[in-house]
N, C-alpha and C positions, 0 to 999 in steps of 0.2 A: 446107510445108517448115519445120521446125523455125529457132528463131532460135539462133544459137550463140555462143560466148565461147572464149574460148582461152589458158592459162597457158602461158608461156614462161617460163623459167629464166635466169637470169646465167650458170649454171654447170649442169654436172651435181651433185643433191645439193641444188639451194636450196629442195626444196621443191615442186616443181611437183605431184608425184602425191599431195603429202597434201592441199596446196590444192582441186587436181580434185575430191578426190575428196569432200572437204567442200561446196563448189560443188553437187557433184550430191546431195549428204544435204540438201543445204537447199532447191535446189528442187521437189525430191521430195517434202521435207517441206509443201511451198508447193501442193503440187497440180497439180507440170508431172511429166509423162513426160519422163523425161532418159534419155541415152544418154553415157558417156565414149567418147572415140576419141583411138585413138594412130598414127598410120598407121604407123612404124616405132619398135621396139624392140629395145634391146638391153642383152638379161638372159639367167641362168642361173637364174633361177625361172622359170617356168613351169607352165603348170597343160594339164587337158585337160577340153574340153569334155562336155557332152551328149553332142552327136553324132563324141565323140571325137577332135577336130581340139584341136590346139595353139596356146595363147596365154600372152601375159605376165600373169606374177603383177599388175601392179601394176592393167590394166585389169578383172582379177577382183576386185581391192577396190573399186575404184572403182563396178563394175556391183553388187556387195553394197550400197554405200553409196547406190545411186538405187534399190536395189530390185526388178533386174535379174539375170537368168537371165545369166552372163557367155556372149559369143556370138565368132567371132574374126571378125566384121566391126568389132567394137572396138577391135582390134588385127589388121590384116591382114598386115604384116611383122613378124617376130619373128626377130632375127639371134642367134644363141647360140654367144658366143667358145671356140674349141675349142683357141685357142691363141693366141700372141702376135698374129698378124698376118689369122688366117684366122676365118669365123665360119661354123657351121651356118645356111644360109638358108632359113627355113619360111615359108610365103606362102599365106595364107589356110589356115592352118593342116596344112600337108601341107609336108614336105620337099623343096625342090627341086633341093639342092646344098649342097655346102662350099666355099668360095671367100675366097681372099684378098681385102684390103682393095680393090688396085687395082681386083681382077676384077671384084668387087661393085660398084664406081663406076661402072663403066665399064656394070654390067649394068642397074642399081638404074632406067634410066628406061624398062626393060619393062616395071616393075613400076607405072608411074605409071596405068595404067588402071586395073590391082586395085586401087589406093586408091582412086582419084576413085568406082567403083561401090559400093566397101563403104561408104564416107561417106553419097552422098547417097543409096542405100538406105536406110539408118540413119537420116538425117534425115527423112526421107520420113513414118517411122514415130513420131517423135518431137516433143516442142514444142519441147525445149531440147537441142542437143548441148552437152557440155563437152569442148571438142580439150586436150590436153596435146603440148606440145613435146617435143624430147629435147635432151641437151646444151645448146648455147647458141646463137642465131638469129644470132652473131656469129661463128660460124667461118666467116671467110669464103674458106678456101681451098674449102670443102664446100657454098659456096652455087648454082654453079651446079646449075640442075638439081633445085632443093632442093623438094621435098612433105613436110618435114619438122618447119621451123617454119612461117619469115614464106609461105615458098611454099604451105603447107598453108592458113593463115590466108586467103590470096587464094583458092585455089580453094573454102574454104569461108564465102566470105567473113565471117570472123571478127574481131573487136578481142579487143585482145590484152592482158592484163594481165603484165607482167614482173614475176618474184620475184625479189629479191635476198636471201641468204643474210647474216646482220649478223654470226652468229659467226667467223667467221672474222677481221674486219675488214673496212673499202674498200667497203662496202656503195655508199656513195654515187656512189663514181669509180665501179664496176661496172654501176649501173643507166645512168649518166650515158654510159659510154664503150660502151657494149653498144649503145644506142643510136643512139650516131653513128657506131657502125662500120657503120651499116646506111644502103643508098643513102632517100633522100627519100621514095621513093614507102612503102618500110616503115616507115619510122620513124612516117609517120602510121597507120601500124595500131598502135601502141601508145599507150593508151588512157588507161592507170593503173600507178603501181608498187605492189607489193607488197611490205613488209620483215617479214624472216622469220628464227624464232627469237633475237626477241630477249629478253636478261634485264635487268633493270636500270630504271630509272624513265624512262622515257618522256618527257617534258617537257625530258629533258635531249636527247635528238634530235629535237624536234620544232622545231628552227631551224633544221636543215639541212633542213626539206621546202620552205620559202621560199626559200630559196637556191639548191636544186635546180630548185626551178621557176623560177628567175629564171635561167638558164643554161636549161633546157630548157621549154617548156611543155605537162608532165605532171604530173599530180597522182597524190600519194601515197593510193594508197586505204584503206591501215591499218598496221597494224604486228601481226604475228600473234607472241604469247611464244613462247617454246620450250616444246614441247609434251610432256608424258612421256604418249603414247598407245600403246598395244598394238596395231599396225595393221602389215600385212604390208608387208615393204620389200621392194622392188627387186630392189637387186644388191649388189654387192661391197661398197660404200659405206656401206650399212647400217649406222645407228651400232651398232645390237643385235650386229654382229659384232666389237664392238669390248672389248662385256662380259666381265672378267676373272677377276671377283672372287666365290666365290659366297656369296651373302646369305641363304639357306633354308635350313632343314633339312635339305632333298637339295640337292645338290650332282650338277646334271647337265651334265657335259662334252662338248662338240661338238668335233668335230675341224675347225680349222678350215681346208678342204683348198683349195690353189691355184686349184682351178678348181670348187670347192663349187658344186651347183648345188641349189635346193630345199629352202635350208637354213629354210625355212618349217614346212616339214614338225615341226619343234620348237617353233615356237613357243607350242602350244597346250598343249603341259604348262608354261610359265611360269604360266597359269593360276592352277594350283592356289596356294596363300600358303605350303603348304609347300614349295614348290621352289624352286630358281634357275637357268637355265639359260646357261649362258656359253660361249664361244668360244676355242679351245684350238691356238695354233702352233706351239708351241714343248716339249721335254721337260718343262723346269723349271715349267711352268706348269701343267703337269696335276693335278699333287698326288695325291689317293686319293680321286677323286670313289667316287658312290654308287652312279655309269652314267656308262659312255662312248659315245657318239653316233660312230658315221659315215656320214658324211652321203652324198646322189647327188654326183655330178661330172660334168664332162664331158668329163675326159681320166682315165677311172678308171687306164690303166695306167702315166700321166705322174707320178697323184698317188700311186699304191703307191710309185712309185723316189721320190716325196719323202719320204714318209714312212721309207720306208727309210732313206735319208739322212743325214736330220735326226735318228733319235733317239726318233722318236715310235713308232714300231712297236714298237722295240724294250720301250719301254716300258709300252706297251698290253698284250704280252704276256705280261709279267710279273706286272701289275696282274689281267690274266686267271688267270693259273697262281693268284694267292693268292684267287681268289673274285670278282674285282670283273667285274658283269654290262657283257656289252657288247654292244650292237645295232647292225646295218647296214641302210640303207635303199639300194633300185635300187646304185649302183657301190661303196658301202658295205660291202654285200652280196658282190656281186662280189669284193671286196678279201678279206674274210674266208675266203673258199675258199684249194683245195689250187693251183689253178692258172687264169692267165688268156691266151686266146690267141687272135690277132688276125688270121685267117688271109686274111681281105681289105682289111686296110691300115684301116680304117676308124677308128681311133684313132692307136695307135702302131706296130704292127706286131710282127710277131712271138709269141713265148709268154712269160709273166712268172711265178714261183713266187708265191703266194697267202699270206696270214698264216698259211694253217693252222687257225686256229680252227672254221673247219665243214667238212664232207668238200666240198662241191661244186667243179663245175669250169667253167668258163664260157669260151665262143665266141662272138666278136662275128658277125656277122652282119648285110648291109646293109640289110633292111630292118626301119626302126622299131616298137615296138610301144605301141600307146599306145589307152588303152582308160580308162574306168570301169569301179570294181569294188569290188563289197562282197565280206565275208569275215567268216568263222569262226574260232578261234584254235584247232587241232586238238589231240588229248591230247596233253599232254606232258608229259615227264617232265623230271624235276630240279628247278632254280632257280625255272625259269619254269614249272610245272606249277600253280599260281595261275591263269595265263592264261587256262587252258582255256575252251572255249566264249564267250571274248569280241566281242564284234562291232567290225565296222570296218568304215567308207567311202575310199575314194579313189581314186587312178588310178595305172595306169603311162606311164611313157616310159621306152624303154630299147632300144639296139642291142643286146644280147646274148642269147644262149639260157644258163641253166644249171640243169645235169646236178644237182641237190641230193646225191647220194650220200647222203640220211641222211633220218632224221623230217622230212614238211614241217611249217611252221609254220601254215598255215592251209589251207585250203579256198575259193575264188571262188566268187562266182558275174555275171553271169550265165554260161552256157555251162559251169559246174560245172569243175576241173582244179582245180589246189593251189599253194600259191605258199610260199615261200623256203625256208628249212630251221633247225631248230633241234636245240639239242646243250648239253647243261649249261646253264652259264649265259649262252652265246650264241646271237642267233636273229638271224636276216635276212629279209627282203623285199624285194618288188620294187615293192610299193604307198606310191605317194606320199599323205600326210597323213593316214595310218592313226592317229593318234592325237588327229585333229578334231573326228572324229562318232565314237559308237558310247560301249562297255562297258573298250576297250582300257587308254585310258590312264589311267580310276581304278583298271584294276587293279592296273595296272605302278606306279602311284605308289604306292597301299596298298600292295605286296607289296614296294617298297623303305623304307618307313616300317619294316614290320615285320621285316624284318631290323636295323633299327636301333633296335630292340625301344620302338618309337613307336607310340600306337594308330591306326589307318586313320582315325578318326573327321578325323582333320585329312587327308585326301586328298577329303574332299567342296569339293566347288568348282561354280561357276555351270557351265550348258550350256556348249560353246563358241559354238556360233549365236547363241545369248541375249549372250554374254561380246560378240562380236564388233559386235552390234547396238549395243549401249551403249557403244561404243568410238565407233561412226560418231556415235553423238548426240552424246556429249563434243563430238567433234570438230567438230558442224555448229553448236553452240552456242557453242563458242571463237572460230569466225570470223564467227559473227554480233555475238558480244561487238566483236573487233579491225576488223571488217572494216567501210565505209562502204556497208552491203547495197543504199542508195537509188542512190547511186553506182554500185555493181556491177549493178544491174536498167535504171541508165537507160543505162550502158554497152550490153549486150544489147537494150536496145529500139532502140537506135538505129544496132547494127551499125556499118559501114563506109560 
């Protein structure tokens, strides 16, 4: 049975899943089989396995980072907010419901078996698990009943390393008080603090780690900088969603939608040095990018009426009438059609009119489709007839059927059929992180160079596999730099 360790959070956001995920890049790097596990998550990334089943983006970087085929016994709950109150509940990777907050409370300890078996399977197979927390091991209205932090930590019996988040401020009340909101028997699984993203000279807080332990007795395991790593995030929180400004040559606009889900799916044209990829809420903020992005969602026909709204449609379709290329990915997609209509309640209800920009027409429909899939970029004409014959990897998730009415955009396979539609200088898809792997997005970046009469030669850029790998090594070498590794291994030898 593998030996394990476990990062907990102050907060949502301190850090846990970069932590983890470094953790498992180094002892990977060390010569152990490691495994991450998250037993519940909740995000609008997601990804889709091998064998096709549904998991959280953040446990696929993590499994990248130990060198790992990601699997959803890594993440066996996976909850996807569909709205204020209510969340899509997937459970070992298969959808078993939409349920309010209470309902899920009240459901969430049927589910304590599927975690306890996806774990010590997983260990089973492994030398080193690294467990990640969610939120914070101190909400303690949500602790009874809890497999999520300290309760996870018990049943797998793990010590626990707590990150606290420094930017913000109160670093020190947070790790100090996080802790003594927790009854005795937890408090001694926590192990070591963790201070994270800090700037600034060090030596100037390194008096309060005395002090801190002279009030608690835990020791500070390091102090991690703030990190500028290209590594996939989460959720909402995501500082990368916070990018406004654009600093490249291209200038690529993400919309960024209420309930954006997959907004990962961009992040690999940042890649290239001549681009910049930024995050866009508002009219005034869009400017005359070079491409506008619409991203998956998970309330596609909540977030058309926002964008209606708001201003941003409006815009976008004007931005389109004078030339500017625009692309939709899964609900993206969806939004750019003639019409969308929800005839079994399974979003919003009802029929919604569409941007108009491509002929299709879409029908939700209750069950999921979610698949791996490579792909061909079909002939096409206009803008994007550059494209052609480019290749792509990725996958779908999507409630809906649509009717293309016009040229598809590519070709599938396995099992051969055709996927989204294109039309001037707009095209759509229903394949998530089509522009990862493959031929796609050096073409799309050369063919926007060169309408900015820029030669392609600056759209060459690293693989993104290759770009990604170098990401985790940064990352596993910064925390060996910050981190007290003798400390963190005798932690793990010695468990609970």
């Amino acid at each position: 049975m593998a030996r394990s360790i476990m990062v907990q959070g102050t907060t949502s956001n301190a850090g846990k899943s970069l932590v983890a995920a470094g953790l498992c890049r180094i002892f990977s790097q060390d010569g152990y089989r490691v495994a991450p596990f998250k037993s519940q998550n909740m995000a609008l990334n997601s990804f889709v396995t091998a064998d096709g089943l549904e998991m959280g983006r953040a446990q696929v970087m993590q499994a990248e980072a130990a060198g790992r085929e990601p699997e959803v016994r890594m993440n066996p709950i996976l909850l996807k907010p569909t709205n204020d109150t209510g969340s899509q509940v997937i459970v070992n990777g298969e959808v078993v419901g939409t349920m309010g907050a209470r309902e899920y409370y009240a459901y969430k300890e049927r589910l304590r078996p599927a975690v306890v078996r996806a774990y010590e399977s997983l260990a089973a197979e492994n030398d080193v698990m690294v467990l990640e927390g969610a939120g914070s091991p101190a909400e303690i209205n949500l602790s009874r009943g809890d497999f999520v932090n300290m309760g996870m930590a018990k049943i797998a019996k793990a010590p626990v390393l707590l990150v606290g988040d420094i930017n913000p401020g109160g670093v020190f009340a947070a790790l100090y008080g996080t802790v003594k909101l927790l009854p005795e028997d937890e408090q001694r699984l926590v192990k070591a603090f963790v201070i994270n993203k800090f700037r600034g000279d060090e030596s100037i807080l390194r008096p309060g780690f005395d002090l801190l332990r002279s009030y608690i007795d835990i020791p500070v395991a390091g102090v991690v900088p703030y990190l500028e790593l290209d590594l996939d995030d989460e959720d909402s929180l995501a500082p990368r969603l916070e990018r406004r400004k654009a600093e490249g040559l291209l200038d690529l606009a993400v919309i960024r939608l209420p309930h954006i889900s997959n907004f990962t799916d961009f992040v690999s044209l940042g890649r290239f040095e001549c681009a910049s990829v930024r995050y866009v809420s508002r009219p005034d903020e869009l400017g005359s990018p070079d491409l506008i992005l619409l991203p998956g969602t998970k309330n596609t026909m909540g977030d058309l009426l926002w964008l209606r709204q708001n201003g941003l449609e409006a815009r976008i379709l004007r931005l389109s009438a004078d030339g500017t290329p625009v692309v939709g990915v899964c609900g993206g997609y969806q939004m750019l059609g003639e019409r969308i209509s929800d005839p079994y309640g399974v979003e919003h209800g009802g029929e919604l009119r569409g941007m108009g920009l491509l002929p299709g027409v879409t029908e939700f429909a209750r069950e999921k489709t979610r698949t791996r899939r490579s792909g061909t970029v079909g002939r096409l004409e206009g803008f994007f007839a550059p494209l052609s014959g480019a290749s792509f990897e990725g996958y779908e998730i999507h409630m809906g059927r649509t009717d293309p009415g016009g040229a598809p955009f590519a070709s599938l396979s396995p099992g051969g059929g055709q996927d989204g539609c294109a039309q001037g200088a707009v095209f759509g898809s229903y394949v998530h992180g089509l522009f990862d792997e493959g031929e796609l997005a050096e073409k799309l970046v050369a063919l926007l160079l060169q309408k900015r009469g820029i030669t392609a030669a600056a759209a060459r850029s690293m693989d993104f596999a290759v770009y990604k790998q170098t990401q985790y090594d940064l990352l596993a070498a910064a925390l060996r730099k910050s981190l007290d590794m003798k400390m963190i291994y005798r932690i793990l030898d010695e468990g609970v």
